[in-house]
C-alpha positions in Angstrom: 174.8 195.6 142.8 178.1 197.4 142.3 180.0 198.2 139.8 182.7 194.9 141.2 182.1 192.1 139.3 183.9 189.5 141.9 181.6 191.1 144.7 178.5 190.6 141.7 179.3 186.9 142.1 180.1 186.9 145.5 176.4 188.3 146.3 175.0 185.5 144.2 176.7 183.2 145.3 175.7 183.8 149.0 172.4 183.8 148.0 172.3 180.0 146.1 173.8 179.1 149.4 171.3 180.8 151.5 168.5 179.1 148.9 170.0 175.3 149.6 170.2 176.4 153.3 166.6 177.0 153.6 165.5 173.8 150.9 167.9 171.9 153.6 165.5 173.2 157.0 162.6 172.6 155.0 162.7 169.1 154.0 164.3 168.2 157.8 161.1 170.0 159.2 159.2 167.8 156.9 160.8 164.8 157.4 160.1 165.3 161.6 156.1 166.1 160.7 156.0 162.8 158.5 158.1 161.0 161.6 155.6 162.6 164.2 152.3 161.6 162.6 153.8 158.2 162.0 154.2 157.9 166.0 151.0 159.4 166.6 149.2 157.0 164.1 150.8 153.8 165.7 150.5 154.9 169.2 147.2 155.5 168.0 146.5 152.0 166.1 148.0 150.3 169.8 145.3 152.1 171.7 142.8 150.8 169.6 144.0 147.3 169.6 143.6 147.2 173.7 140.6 148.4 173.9 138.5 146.9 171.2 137.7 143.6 170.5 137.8 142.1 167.2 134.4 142.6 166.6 134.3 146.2 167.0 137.2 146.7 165.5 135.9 144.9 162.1 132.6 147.4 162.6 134.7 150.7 162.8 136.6 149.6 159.9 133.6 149.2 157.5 132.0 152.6 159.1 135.7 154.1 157.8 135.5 152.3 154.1 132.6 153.8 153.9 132.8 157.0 156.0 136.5 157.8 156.3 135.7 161.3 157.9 133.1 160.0 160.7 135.2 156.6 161.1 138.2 158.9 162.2 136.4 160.7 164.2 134.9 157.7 165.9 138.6 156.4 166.6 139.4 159.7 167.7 136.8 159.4 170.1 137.6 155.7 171.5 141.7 156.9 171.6 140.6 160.0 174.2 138.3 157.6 176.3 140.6 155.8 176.6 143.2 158.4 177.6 141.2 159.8 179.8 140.6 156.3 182.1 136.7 156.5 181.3 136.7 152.7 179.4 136.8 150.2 182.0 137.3 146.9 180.0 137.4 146.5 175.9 134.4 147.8 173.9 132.8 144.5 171.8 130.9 145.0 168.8 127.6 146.0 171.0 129.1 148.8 172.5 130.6 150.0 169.5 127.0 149.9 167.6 125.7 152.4 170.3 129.0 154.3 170.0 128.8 154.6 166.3 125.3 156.0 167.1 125.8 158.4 169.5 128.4 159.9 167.5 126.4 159.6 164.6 125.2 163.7 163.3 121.7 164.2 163.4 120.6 164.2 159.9 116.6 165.0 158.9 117.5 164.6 155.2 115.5 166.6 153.0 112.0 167.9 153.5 110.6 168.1 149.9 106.9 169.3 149.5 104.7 169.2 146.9 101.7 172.1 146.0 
């Protein structure tokens, strides 16, 4: 600081402005990530409406009331199928059964033993 008082407010002045600046860039870069994850969710949400059926789409939504993290992945999995031109016609309920277990994990549960 110097020994100016004008140039002391002049300095702090700049810096509120370079504070509202950067409060400004921020919220505009979070306003574009909320917009982008919007598109991706309904792009998304349209993929999975032409390729599964009703029933299959009723099954993947219980799996995600009651698994959220597994039932994303599962949609995650359907959307790049799809993308990649490997699902011929739509997936009905049957299909989605074996999908839901192939993707399932591989859990042994616990191994308890008693001396």
């Amino acid at each position: 600081m110097s020994d100016n008082p004008d140039e002391d407010e002049l300095d702090r002045l700049r810096e509120e402005r370079m504070e509202q600046l950067q409060d400004r860039d921020g919220e505009q870069a979070r306003e574009q990530a909320k917009a982008r994850q919007q598109q991706a969710d309904a792009q998304r949400k349209a993929v999975l409406r032409q390729y599964l059926t009703d029933g299959a789409r009723k099954r993947l939504n219980s799996v995600k009331m009651s698994k959220p993290d597994f039932g994303d992945r599962v949609e995650q999995q359907v959307v790049a199928l799809a993308q990649s031109g490997r699902i011929k016609d739509r997936i009905d309920e049957d299909q989605m059964r074996e999908l839901l277990r192939e993707l399932q994990p591989d859990d042994d549960g616990f191994n308890i033993r008693r001396r």
